[in-house]
N, C-alpha and C positions, 0 to 999 in steps of 0.2 A: 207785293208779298215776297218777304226774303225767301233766296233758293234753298230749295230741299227742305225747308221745316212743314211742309204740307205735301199730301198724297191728290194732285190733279188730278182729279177723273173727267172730268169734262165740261161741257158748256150748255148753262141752262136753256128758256128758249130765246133770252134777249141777249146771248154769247156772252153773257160774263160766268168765269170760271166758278166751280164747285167742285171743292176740292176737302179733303180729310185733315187734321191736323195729326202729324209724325208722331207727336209724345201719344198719341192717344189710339196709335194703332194695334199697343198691346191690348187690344178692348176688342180684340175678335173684327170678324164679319162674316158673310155669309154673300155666295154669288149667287145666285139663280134664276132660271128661265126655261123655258120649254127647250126644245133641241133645234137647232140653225138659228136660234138670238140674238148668238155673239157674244154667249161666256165664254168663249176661249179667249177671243179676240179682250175681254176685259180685264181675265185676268194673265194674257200676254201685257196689258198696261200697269198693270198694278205692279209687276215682277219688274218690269223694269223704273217705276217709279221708288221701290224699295232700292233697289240694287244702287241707284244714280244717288241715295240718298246715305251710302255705306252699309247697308243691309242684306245681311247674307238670304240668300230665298231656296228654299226647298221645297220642289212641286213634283207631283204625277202626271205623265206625260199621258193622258189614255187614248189620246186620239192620233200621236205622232205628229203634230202641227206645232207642238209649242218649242221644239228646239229650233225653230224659226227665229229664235230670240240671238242664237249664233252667230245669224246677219242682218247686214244692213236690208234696210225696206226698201224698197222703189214703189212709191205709191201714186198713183195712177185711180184716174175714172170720181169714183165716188168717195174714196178716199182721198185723194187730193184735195178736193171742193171741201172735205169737213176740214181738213189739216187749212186752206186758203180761210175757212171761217172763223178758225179761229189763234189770232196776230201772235198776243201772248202765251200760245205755247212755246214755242222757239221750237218750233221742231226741224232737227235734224236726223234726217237716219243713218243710223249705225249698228254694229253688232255688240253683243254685250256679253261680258265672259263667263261662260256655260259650264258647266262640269254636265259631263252625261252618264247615267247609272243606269244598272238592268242586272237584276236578279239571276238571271239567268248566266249574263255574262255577254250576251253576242254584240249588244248594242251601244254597250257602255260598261263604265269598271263593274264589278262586280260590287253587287249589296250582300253584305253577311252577318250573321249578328251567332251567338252561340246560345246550345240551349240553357247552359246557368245562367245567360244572362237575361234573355226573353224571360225564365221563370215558369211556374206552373202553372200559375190563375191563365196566363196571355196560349201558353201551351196546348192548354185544357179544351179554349175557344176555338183555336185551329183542328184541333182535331175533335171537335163536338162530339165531346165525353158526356156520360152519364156520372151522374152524383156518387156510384159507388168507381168506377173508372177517373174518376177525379181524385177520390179521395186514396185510390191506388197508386196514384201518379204523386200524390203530393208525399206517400211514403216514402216512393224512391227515392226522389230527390232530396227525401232529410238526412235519409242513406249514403247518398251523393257526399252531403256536405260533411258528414260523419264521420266516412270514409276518407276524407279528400280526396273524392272523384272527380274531374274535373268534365262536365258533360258538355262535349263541344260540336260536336254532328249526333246525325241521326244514328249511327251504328252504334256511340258509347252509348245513346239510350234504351239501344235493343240488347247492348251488353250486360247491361245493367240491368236490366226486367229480367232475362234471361238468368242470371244470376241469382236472385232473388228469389226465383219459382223453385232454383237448386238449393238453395241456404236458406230459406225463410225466419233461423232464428236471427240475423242482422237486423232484423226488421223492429226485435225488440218487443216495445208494447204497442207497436204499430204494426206487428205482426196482423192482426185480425181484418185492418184495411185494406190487406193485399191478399184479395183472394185468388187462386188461381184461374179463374173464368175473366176475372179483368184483367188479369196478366195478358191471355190470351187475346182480347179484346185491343186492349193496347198495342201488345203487337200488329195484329190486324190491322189498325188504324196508321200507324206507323208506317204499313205499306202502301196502303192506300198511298199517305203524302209522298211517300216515294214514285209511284206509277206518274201522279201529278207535277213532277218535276222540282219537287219543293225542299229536294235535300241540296240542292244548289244556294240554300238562304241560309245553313246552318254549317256554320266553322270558322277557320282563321285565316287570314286576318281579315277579323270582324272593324267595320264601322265607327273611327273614332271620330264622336264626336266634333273634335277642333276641327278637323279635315273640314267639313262644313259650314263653320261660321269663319275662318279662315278668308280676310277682304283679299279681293286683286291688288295687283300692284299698284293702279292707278284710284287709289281707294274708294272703288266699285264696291256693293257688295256680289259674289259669286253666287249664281242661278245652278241651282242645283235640280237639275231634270233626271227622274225617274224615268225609266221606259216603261210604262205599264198597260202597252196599245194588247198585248197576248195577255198577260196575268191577269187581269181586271176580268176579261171573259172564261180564261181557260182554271185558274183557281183563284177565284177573287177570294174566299179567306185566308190564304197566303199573303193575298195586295193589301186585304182590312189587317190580317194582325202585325205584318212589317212595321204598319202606319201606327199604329198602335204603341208597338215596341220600341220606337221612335219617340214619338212623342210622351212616354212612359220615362225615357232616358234620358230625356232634355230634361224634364221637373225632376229627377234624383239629380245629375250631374250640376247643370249650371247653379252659380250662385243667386239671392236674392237679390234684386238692384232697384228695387221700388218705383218712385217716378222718374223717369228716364226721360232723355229728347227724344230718346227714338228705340225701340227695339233690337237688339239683336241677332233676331232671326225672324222671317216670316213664311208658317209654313201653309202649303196651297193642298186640302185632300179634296181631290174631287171622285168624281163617285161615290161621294160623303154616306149615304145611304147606307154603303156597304159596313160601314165602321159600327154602325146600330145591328143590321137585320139579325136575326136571331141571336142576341149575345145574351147572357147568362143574363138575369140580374146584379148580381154579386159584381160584376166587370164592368155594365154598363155605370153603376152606381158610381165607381172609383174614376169611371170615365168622363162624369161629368164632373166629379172634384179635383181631378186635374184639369180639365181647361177653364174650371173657376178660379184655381189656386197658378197655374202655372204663365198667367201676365205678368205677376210679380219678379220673373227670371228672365225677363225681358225677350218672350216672346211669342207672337199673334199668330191664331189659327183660325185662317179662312177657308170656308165648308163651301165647296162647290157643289150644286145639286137642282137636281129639275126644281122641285118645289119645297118650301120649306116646310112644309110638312116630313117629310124625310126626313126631319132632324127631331130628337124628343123637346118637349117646351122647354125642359131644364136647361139645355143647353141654348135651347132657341133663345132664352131671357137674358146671356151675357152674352150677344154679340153686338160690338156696336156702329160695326157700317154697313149696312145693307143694302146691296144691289140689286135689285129682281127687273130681271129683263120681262118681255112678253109672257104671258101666259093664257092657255086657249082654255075654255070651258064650253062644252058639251054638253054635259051630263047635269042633273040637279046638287050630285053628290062632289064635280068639279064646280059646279056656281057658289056651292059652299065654301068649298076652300080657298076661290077665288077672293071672296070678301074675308078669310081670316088671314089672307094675306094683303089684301087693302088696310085692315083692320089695326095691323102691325106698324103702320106707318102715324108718326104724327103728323093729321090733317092739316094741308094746306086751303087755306080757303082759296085759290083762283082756280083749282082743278079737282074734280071727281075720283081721286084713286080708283075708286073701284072701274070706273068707265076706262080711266087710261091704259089700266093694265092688257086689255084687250087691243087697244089699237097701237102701242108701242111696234117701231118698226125695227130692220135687225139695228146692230150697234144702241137703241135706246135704251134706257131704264127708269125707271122708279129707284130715286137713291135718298137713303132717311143716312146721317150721320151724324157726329154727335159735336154739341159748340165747345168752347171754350171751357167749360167747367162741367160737361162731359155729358151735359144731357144732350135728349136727342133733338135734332133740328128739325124745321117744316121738311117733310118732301118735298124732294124738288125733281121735276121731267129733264134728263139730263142724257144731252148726243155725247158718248163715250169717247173720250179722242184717241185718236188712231195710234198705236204704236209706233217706236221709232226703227223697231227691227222687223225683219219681216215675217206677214203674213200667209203664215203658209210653212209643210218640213222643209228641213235640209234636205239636201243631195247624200246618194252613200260616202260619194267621196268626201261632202264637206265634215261627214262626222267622223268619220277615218281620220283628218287632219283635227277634227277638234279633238280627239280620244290620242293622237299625237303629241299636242302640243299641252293637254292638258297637266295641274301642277302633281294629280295622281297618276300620272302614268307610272307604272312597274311598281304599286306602291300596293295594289288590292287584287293584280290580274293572275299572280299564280298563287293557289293556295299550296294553307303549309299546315301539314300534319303530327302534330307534336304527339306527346304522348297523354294519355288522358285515360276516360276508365274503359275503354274499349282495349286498350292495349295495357292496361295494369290487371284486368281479369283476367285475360289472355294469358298471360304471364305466370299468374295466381293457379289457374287451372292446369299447367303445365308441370307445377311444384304438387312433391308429395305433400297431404294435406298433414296437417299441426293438428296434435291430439290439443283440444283445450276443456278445461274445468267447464262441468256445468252446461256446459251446450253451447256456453257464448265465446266468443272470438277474444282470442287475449288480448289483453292490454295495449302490448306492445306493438301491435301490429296498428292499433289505432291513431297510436301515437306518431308510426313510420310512416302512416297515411294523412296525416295532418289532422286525424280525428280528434281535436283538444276539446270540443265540444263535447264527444260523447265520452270522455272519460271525465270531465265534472259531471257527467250524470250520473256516473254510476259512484262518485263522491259526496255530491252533495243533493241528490235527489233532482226530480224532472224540475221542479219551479227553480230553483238553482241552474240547474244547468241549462236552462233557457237564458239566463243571465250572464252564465258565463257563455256560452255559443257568443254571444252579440259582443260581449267584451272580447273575447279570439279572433273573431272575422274583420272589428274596425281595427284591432292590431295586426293581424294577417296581411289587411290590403295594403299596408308598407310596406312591405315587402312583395308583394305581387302575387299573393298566396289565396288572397280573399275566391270564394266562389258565387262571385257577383249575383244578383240578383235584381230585374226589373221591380217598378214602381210597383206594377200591379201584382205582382208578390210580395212585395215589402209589407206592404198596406195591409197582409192578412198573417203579417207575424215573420216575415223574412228580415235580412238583414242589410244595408246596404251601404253605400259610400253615402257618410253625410257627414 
């Protein structure tokens, strides 16, 4: 089998390999298993099967083990013996070049994204707004873009609520949306995410994109490790909407590139569950048409999670490699779900799906993947081969040296505070106020504000000026003017780089 155009997972029961075909790994997959299985340990293999194959990998670290990929393995005991079983892996251990990230800051460069750019639909989710606190939120922000506000942390968007409660004819005919009880509301929430530590994920410099699919020198692709051993417990909708607004960002920015040798990027969400539990309809909906639509951009998203049930069917039906380690059944209402995840595999006749899934030991699985022309293959009982870096974290020191030597350093670690609507009302409020006609804000102010949107409205009426807003913002973003907007905004009428 030539090198690199296949994803090796491991060795059936008679040791011949089973392994994924590379072009077809934008076709999703799905890891899962009860807990001490050895989804870490698989998809520790998978990350560096991408990476060796020039493939950039973007994962969530939740447990702190997977920046083990930093170094080399020293494998020992029972992993040896699999690595002695099987000839043609060539495995060598070594360390694989990591980039380390954390929201927060302590552990790795910092993750940031701003609020224009997350958008309101993704906004709305993190702070589990009500339908009238939604549709409050989506006023401001038209406010925002009207104005040219530029909403980059959480203060420009307290600045700007706040503003809003004091001027409410800015608001226009979307005055009626913004009532003062969701003002209030919203702010309230807004604190909340403050106490939660989550104004550490909104400002500059935000997250670009190239930074991540960006190969090594030695044309590796770069493992991108999240920290998210605290986040995931301490605000996991902060960890679900990052992943979100990520993966929202990749389907606007990157181009189409249809059949490929190989992907792009492959990103790893685990605690997958989290990205579903209570999300709007409205969001969940746009969330399964991006990871139907967004293979074609050349890149694959594998869902880590105890059972596939965790995942809705919609998304369950385009994934195309599935790993499912061990799973225990107790209960009548787990024997069921046991068999609708037998169920999902194309039957092999020499083994019982349903009986193996209970006696898989750790490192095995049940793995369905897909042939040559993309359908899916017999299951096959498959001992997962062992990584070539190691099992188990780094040391403090070693990740000190790797946040050293990495190719972001001094490039994400101190933020920078420009100016934005926070310090443009600031400003506003400081100046004696401008007598204007009619109750509405002059012209001219809208124009100083880069508001060219909302002066075709009041030129050529609201359906016009919908028309022109979109035609000022794809000319805006030439110059660097644009007030960005995520997928999961665009999709309900925003405007964005295409």
């Amino acid at each position: 089998m030539p090198l690199f155009d296949s994803l090796i997972l491991g060795a059936d029961p008679q040791g011949q390999p089973i392994s994924q075909a590379l072009r077809l790994a934008n076709r999703h997959g799905l890891v899962a298993g009860a807990t001490g299985t050895g989804k870490t340990v698989t998809l520790q293999r998978l990350a560096e099967a991408f990476s060796d194959a020039g493939v950039a990998v973007f994962a969530a670290d939740i447990k702190g083990d997977l920046c083990g990929l930093g170094a080399p393995g020293a494998p020992q005991g029972k992993v040896a013996k699999r690595i002695a079983s099987m000839p043609w892996l060539n495995h060598q251990p070594k360390a694989y070049p990591v980039t380390l990230w954390d929201v927060a800051g302590n552990s790795g460069h910092p993750l940031r994204t701003t609020l224009s750019e997350m958008g309101p639909l993704l906004l709305g989710n993190l702070l589990e707004l009500t339908d009238s606190q939604q549709a409050a939120l989506y006023a401001a922000f038209q406010v925002a873009d009207r104005e040219g506000l530029l909403l980059l942390d959480l203060k420009d968007l307290k600045a700007l609520l706040n503003h809003l409660k004091d001027n409410p004819s800015l608001l226009g005919e979307d005055r009626a949306l913004f009532a003062g009880a969701s003002a209030q509301a919203l702010l309230r929430r807004l604190a909340t995410l403050e106490q939660q530590g989550a104004e550490a994920l909104f400002g500059e410099p935000a997250l670009q994109l190239q930074d991540i699919l960006q190969l090594d020198r030695d044309g590796r692709g770069r493992i991108h490790l999240m920290d998210a051993s605290r986040l995931v417990h301490e605000a996991p909708k902060v960890y679900a909407t990052f992943l979100l607004w990520l993966l929202a960002e990749l389907f606007e920015q990157l181009p189409e590139r249809g059949d490929a040798d190989k992907p792009v990027l492959a990103l790893f969400f685990d605690e997958a569950h989290l990205l579903f539990a209570d999300t709007p309809k409205a969001l969940q909906e746009r969330l399964e048409q991006v990871v139907r639509l967004i293979r074609s951009k050349g890149v694959g998203v594998y869902f880590v999670t105890q059972s596939p049930s965790d995942l809705p069917d919609q998304v369950l039906a385009q994934l195309g490699l599935r790993i499912q380690h061990g799973l225990r059944a107790f209960t009548a209402k787990e024997q069921k779900s046991l068999r609708a995840v037998a169920d999902g595999f194309r039957p092999n006749p020499e083994f019982d799906s349903l009986s193996v899934l209970t006696e898989l030991g750790i490192g095995e699985a049940l793995v369905g993947t897909l042939e040559e022309k993309g359908t899916p293959a017999m299951v096959q009982r498959v001992a997962i081969a062992p990584p070539q870096s190691r099992i188990g974290p780094l040391s403090a020191e070693e990740r000190a040296e790797l946040l050293r030597c990495s190719p972001q350093a001094g490039r994400y670690d101190k933020p920078v505070d420009r100016e934005s609507a926070y310090e443009i009302l600031m400003s506003r409020a400081s100046q004696p106020p401008v007598e204007a006609s009619g109750g509405k804000p002059p012209a001219s102010s809208s124009a100083e504000q880069g508001g060219l949107g909302g002066m075709a409205g009041e030129l050529l009426g609201s359906l016009a000026s919908q028309v022109m807003k979109t035609a000022v913002r794809q000319a805006a973003n030439q110059i660097g003017r644009q007030l960005v907007r995520g997928l999961m905004g665009s999709l309900l009428g925003g405007s964005r780089r295409r």
